[in-house]
C-alpha positions in Angstrom: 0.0 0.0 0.0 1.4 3.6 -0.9 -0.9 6.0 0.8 0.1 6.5 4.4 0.4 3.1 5.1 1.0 2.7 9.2 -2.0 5.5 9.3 -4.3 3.8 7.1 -3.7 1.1 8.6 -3.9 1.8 12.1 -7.5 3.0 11.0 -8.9 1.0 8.7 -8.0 -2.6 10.7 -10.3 -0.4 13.7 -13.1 0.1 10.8 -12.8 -3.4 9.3 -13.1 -4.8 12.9 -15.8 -2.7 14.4 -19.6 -4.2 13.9 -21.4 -1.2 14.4 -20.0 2.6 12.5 -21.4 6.4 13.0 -19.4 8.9 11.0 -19.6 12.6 12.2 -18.7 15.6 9.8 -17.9 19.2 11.6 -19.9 22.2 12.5 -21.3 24.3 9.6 -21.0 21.5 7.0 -19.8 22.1 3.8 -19.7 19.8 0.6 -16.3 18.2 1.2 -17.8 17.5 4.8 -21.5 16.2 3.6 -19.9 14.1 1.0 -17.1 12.5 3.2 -19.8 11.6 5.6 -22.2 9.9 2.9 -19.3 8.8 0.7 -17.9 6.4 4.0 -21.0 5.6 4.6 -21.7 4.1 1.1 -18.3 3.2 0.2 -18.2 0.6 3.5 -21.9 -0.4 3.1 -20.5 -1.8 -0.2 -17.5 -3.9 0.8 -19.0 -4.3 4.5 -22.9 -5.3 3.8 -23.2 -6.9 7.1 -22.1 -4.3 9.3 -24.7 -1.1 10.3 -23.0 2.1 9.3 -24.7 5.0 10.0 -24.0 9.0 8.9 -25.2 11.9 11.3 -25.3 15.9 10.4 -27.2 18.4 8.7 -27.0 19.5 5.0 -26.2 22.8 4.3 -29.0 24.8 2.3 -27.1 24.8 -0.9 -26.4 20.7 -0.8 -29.9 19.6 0.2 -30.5 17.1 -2.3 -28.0 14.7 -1.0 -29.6 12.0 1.6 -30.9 12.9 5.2 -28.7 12.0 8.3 -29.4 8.8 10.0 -31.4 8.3 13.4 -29.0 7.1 15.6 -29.6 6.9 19.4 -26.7 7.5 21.9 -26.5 4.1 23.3 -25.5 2.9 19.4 -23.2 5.6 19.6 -21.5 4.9 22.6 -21.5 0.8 21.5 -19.9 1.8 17.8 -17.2 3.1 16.5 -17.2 6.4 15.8 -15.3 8.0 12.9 -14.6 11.7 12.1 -14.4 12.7 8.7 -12.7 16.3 7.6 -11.6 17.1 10.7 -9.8 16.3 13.8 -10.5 18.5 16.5 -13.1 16.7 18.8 -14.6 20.2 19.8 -15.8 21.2 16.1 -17.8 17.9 15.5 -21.0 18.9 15.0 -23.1 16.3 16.4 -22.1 16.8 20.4 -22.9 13.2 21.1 -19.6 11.7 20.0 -18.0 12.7 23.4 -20.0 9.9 24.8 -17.2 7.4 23.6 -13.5 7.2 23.3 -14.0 4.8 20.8 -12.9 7.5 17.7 -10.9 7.7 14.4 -10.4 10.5 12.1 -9.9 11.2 8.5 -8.5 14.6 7.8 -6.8 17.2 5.4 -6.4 20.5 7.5 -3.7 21.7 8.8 -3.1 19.9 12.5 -3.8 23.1 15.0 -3.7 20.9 18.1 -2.9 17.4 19.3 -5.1 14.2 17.9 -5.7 11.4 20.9 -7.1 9.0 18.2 -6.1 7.2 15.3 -5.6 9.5 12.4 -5.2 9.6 8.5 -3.7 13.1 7.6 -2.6 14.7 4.4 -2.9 18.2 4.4 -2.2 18.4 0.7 -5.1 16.4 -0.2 -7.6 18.7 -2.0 -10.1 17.2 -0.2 -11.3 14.2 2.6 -13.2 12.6 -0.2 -10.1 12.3 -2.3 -8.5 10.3 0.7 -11.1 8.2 1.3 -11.6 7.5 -2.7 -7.9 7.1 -3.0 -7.8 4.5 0.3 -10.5 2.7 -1.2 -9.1 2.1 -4.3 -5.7 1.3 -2.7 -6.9 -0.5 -0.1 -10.1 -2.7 -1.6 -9.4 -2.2 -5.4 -12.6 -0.9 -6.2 -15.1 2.5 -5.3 -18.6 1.1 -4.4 -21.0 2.9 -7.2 -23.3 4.9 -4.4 -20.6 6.2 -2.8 -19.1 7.8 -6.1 -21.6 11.0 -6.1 -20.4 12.0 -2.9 -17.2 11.9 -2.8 -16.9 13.8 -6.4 -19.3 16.3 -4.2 -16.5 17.1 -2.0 -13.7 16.5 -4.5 -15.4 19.4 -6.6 -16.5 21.8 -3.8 -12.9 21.6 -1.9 -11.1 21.9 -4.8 -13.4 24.8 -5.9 -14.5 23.2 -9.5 -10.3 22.3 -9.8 -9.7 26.0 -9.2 -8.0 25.4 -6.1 -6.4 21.9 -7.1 -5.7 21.0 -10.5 -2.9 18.3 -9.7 -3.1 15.3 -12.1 -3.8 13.2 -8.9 -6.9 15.4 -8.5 -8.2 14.7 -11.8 -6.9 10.9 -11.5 -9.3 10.7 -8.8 -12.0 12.7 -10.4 -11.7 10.2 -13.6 -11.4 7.1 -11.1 -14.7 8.2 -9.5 -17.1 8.9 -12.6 -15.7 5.5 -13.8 -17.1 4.2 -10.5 -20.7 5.9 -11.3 -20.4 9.4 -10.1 -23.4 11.5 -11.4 -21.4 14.8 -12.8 -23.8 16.3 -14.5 -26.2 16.0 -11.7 -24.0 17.7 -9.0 -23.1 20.5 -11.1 -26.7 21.1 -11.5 -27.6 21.3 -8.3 -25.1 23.2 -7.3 -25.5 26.2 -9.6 -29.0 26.0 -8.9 -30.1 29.6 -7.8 -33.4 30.7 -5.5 -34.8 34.6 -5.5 -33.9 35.0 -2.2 -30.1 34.1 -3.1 -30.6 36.9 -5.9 -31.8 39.3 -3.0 -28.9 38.2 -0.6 -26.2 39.1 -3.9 -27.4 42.4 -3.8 -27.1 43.1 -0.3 -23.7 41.8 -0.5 -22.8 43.6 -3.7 -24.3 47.5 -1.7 -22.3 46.8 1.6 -18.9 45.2 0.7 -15.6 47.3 1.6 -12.0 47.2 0.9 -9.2 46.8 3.8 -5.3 47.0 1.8 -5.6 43.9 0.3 -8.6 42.3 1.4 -12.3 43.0 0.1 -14.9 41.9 2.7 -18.6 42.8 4.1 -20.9 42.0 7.2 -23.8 40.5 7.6 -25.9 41.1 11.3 -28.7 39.1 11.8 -31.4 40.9 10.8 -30.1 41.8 7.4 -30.5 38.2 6.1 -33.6 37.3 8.4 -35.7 40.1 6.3 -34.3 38.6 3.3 -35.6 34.9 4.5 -31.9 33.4 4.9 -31.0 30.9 7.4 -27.5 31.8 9.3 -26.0 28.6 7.4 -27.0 30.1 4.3 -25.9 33.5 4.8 -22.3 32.4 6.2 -21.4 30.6 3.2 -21.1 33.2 0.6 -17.8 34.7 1.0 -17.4 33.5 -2.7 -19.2 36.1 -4.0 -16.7 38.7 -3.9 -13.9 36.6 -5.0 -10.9 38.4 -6.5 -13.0 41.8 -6.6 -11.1 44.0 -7.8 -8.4 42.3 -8.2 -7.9 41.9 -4.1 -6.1 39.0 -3.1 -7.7 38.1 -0.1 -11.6 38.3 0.3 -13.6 37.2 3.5 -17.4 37.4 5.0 -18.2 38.3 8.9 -22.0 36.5 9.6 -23.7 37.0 12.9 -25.1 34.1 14.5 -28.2 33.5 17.0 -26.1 33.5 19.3 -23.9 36.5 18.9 -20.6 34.1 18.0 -19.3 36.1 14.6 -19.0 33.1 11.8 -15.8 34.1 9.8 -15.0 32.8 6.3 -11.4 33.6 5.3 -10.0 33.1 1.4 -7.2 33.9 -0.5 -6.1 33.4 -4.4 -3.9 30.4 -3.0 -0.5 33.1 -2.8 -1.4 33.9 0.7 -1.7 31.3 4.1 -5.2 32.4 5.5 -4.9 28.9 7.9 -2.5 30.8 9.8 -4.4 33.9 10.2 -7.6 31.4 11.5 -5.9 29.7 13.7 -4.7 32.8 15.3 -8.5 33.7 16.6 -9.1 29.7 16.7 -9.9 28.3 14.1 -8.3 26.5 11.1 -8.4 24.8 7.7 -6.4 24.9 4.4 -4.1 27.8 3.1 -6.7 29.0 0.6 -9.6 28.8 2.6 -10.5 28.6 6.3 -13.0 29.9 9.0 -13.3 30.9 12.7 -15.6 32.3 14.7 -15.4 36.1 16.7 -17.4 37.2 19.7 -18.7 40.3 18.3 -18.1 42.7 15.2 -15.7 44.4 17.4 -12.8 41.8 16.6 -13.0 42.2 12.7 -10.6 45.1 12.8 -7.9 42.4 14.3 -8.8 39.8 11.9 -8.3 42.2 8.8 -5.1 43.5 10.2 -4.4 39.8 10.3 -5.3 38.9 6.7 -3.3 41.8 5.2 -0.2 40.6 7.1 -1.3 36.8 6.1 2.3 34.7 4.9 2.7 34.6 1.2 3.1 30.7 0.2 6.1 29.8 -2.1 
């Protein structure tokens, strides 16, 4: 085996073992996330029949048409093995009930920010979780189950931002390894450009209240704004994208606040600056093009903006 072999090893023998399987994806879900968590899911219900796998989390507004989460009670949760998928940082699982058990592996591509107790798979150059567990799969069991091929192009494409992000051969290895395994292209793509009126309405509040820091463009969103336009907090955090490269700035992130008065904080970059570093430094993480945090009011974006304009540049 060539792909991180002790790792892979070291948590896949605990997988292969393990009757009973929940796999938890991280707060505010995105499509690398969603289709890690589905893609596993799938990928082990086809070489594993026997054993119950189950997938917990929400969907995010914008990939709604992929399947619901499971029901899963906590006594099959603290009786099964749980594995985290695109992250490994116990505190950002979404689903809380994973701290019931010690019983944990992880799959990740981040950036390690602290300390994992757990057997881990890592490669922080992976464009995406789904392209480790799509490349472990073929590796490992020769094959990609055809259910779990939509998914996992899902998060290969979202991560990778359509290839904009990634466009190693590997990447596009993978991406041809998975539509040879069934992956419905055509049918992602069209979801995901799908557009609503109340996005429409949300673009034009973003496009009348962005702003310009040195070399970062950026806007805010309080509560109310996107409540009278019929957004959910999910929804509205998301869209940092939409003032990507504006004007030719470099760096480009979004400040939403949530219920409960946390400021959700997207941070991006043209892939020439490390914006990881900048999240970890108000804690939180992810990859050098793209990552997140949260604030505890508006009040902090001033230090976060100072932050992103002295952001590393990557070699």
């Amino acid at each position: 085996m060539s792909y991180f072999e002790n790792e892979v090893e070291h948590v896949f023998s605990r997988i292969e073992k393990a009757d009973s399987i929940v796999i938890f994806g991280h707060m505010n879900p995105d499509g690398d996330c969603v289709g890690s968590v589905l893609g596993l899911k799938y990928a082990l219900q086809g070489i594993f029949p026997e054993k119950k796998i189950y997938a917990v989390g929400t969907r995010p507004s914008f990939i709604n048409f992929m399947d619901a989460s499971d029901d899963v009670t906590e006594e099959t949760i603290k009786n099964s093995l749980c594995v985290m998928v695109d992250l490994s940082d116990v505190k950002r699982v979404e689903d809380k009930r994973i701290t019931l058990t010690d019983n944990i592996v992880g799959i990740d591509h981040h950036e390690a920010s602290e300390p994992f107790e757990h057997p881990l798979i890592r490669d922080p150059k992976a464009p995406s979780a789904t392209y480790i567990i799509a490349k472990i799969f073929l590796e490992r069991y020769h094959k990609i189950p055809a259910k779990a091929a939509t998914p996992l192009f899902l998060g290969l494409i979202t991560d990778s931002g359509r290839f904009q992000f990634d466009s190693n051969p590997t990447t596009f290895e993978i991406a041809g390894e998975l539509v040879k395994a069934g992956a419905d292209f055509s049918w992602c793509y069209n979801h995901l450009y799908v557009q609503s009126s109340k996005d429409l309405r949300f673009r034009s509040y973003v496009y009348s209240h962005f702003q310009f820091d040195g070399n970062v463009a950026y806007f805010l969103v309080p509560r109310k704004a996107y409540l009278e336009l019929g957004m959910t907090e999910q929804e509205a955090g998301c869209k940092v994208n939409l003032i990507s490269l504006l004007d030719n700035h470099p760096l480009w992130c979004c400040f939403t606040e949530l219920e409960s008065g946390k400021i959700r904080t997207e941070l991006r970059s043209n892939g020439k600056f490390n914006v990881q570093k900048v999240a970890v430094k108000f804690g939180g993480g992810g990859h050098i093009p793209a990552s997140g945090c949260q604030l505890d009011s508006f009040d902090q974006v001033k230090d976060v903006l100072r932050a992103m304009n002295e952001a590393e540049s990557v070699n």
